[in-house]
NUSEGU-17784 format. One record per residue: residue number from 1; residue in three letters; x, z, y of N, C-alpha, C in turn. Coordinates in Angstrom, 3 decimals, m for minus. Last residue first. Layout:
// NUSEGU-17784
(node NUM "ala" (X Z Y) (X Z Y) (X Z Y))
...
//
This chain:
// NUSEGU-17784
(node 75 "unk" (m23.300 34.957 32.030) (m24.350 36.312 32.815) (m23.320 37.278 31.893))
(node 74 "unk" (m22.859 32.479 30.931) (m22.589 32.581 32.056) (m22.904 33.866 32.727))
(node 73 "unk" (m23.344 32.120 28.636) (m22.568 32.627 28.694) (m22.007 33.167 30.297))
(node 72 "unk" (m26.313 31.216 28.643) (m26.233 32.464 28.526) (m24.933 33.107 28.181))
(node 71 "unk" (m25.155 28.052 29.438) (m26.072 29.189 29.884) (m26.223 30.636 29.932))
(node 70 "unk" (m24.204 27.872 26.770) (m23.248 27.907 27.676) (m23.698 28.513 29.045))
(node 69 "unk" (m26.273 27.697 25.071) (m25.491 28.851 24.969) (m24.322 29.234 25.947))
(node 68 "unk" (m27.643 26.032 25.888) (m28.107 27.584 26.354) (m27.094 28.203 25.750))
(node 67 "unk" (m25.949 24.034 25.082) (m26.480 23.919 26.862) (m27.068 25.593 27.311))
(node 66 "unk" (m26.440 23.659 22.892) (m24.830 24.428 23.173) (m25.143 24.302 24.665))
(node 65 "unk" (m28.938 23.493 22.160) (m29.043 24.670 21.640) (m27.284 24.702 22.989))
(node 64 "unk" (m28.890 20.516 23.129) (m30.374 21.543 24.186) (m29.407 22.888 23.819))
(node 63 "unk" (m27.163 19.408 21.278) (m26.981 19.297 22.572) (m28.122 20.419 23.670))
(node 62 "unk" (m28.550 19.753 18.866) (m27.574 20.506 19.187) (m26.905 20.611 20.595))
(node 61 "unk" (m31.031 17.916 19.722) (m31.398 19.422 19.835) (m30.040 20.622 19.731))
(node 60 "unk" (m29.728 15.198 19.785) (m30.113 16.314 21.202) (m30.917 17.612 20.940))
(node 59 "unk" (m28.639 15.256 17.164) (m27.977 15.133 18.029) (m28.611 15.928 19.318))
(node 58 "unk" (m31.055 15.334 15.900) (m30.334 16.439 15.823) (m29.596 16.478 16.826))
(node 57 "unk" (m32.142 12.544 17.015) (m33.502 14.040 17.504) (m31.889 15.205 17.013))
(node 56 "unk" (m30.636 11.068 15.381) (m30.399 10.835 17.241) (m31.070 12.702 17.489))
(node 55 "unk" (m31.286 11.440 13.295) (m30.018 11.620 13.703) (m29.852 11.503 15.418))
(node 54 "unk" (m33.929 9.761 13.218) (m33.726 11.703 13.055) (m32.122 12.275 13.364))
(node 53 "unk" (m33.328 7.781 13.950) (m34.245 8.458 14.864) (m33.855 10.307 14.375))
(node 52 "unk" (m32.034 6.473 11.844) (m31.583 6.625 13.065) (m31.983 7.842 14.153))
(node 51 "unk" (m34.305 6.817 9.945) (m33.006 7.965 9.579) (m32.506 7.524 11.207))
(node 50 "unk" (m36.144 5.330 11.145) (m36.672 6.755 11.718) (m35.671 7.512 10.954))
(node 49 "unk" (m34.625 2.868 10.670) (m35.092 3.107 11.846) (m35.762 4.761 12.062))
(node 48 "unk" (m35.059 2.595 7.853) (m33.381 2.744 8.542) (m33.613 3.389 9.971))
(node 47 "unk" (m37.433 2.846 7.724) (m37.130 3.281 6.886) (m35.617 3.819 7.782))
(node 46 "unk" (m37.786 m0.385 8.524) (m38.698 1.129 8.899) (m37.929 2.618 8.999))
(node 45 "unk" (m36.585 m1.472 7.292) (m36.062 m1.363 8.309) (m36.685 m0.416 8.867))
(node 44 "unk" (m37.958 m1.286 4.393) (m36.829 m1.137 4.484) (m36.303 m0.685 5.980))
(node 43 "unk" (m40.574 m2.687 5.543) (m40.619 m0.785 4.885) (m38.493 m0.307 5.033))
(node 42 "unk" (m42.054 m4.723 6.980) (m40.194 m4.124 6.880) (m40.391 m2.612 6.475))
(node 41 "unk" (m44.561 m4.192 8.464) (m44.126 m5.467 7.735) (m42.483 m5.616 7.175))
(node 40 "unk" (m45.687 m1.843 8.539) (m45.862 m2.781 7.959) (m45.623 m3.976 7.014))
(node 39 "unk" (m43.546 m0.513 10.295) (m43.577 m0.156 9.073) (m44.176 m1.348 8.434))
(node 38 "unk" (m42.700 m2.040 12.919) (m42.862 m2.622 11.418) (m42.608 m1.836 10.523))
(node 37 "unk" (m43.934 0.439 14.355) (m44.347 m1.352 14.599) (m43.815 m1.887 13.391))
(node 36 "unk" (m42.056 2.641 13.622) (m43.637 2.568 13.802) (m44.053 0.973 13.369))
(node 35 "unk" (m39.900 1.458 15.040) (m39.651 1.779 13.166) (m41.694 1.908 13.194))
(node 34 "unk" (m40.180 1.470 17.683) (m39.962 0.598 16.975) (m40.059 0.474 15.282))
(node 33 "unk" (m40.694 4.197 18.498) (m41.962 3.378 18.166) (m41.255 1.696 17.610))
(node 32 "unk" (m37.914 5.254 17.143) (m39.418 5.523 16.522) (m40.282 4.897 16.974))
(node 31 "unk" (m36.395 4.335 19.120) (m36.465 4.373 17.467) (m37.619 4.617 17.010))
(node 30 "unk" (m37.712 5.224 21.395) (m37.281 3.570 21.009) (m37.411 3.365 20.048))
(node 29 "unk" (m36.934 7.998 21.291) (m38.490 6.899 21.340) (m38.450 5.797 21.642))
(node 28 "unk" (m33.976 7.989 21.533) (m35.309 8.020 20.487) (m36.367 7.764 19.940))
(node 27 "unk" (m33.654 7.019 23.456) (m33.203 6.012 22.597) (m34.090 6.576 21.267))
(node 26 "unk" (m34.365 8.859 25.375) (m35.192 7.332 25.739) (m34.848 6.630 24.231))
(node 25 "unk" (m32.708 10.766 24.575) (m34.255 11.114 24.212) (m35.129 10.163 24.367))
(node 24 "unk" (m30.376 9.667 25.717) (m30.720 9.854 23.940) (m31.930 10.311 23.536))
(node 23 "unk" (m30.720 9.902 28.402) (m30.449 8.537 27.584) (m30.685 8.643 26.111))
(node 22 "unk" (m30.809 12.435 28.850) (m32.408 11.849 29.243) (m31.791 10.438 28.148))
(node 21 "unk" (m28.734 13.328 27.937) (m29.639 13.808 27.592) (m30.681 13.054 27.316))
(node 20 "unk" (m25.897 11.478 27.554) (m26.956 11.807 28.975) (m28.007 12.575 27.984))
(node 19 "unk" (m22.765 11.735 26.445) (m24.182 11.218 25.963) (m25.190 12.297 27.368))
(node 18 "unk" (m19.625 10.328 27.402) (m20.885 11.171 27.721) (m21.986 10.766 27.779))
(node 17 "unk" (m17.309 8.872 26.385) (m18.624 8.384 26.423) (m18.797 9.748 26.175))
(node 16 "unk" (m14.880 9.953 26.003) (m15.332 9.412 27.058) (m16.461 9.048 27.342))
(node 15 "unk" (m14.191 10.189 23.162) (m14.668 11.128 23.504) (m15.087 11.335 25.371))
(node 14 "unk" (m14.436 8.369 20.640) (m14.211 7.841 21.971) (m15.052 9.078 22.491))
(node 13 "unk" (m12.556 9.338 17.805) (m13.525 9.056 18.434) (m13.404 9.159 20.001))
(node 12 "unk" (m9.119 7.751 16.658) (m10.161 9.030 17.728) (m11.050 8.549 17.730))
(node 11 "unk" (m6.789 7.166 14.416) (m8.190 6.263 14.908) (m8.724 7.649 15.556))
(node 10 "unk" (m5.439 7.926 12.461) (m4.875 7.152 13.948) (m6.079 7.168 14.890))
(node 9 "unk" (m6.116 9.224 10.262) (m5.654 10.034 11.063) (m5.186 9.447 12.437))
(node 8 "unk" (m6.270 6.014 8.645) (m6.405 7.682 8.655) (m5.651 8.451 9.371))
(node 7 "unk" (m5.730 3.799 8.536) (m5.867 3.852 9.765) (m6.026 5.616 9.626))
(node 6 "unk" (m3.287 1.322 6.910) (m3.817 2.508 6.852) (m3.636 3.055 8.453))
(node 5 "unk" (m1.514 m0.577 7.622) (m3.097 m0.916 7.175) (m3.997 m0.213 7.203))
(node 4 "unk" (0.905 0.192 7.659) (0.588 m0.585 8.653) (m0.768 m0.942 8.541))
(node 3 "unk" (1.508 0.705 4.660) (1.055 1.697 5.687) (0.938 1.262 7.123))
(node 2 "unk" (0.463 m0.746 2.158) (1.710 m0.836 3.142) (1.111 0.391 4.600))
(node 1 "unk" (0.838 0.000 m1.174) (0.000 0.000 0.000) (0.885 0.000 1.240))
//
């Protein structure tokens, strides 16, 4: 294996992109009334579309919970 290939441990997440609150709670209900509209006709994409949605909803409820905690570090 040549190690010019191997990316483990090189690669950062892009910790520059600040997620907006209001932007990930718009992208939610995106996800979901989109996954809504073709349950019908795309069970599959349906399907992909409200696991997006529930990963987005954790994302801003750990974001609401470390906002009060940083809140109630403040007193």
């Amino acid at each position: 294996m040549n190690p010019h290939f191997c990316k483990v441990g090189k690669s950062r997440p892009y910790l520059n992109k600040i997620f907006n609150l209001k932007d990930l709670e718009d992208r939610y209900s995106r996800f979901i009334e989109e996954a809504y509209n073709v349950e019908q006709t795309d069970i599959s994409l349906s399907d992909i579309l409200f696991h997006e949605a529930n990963k987005l909803k954790q994302r801003i409820l750990n974001l609401k919970r470390s906002k009060l905690k940083d809140f109630d570090a403040m007193f």
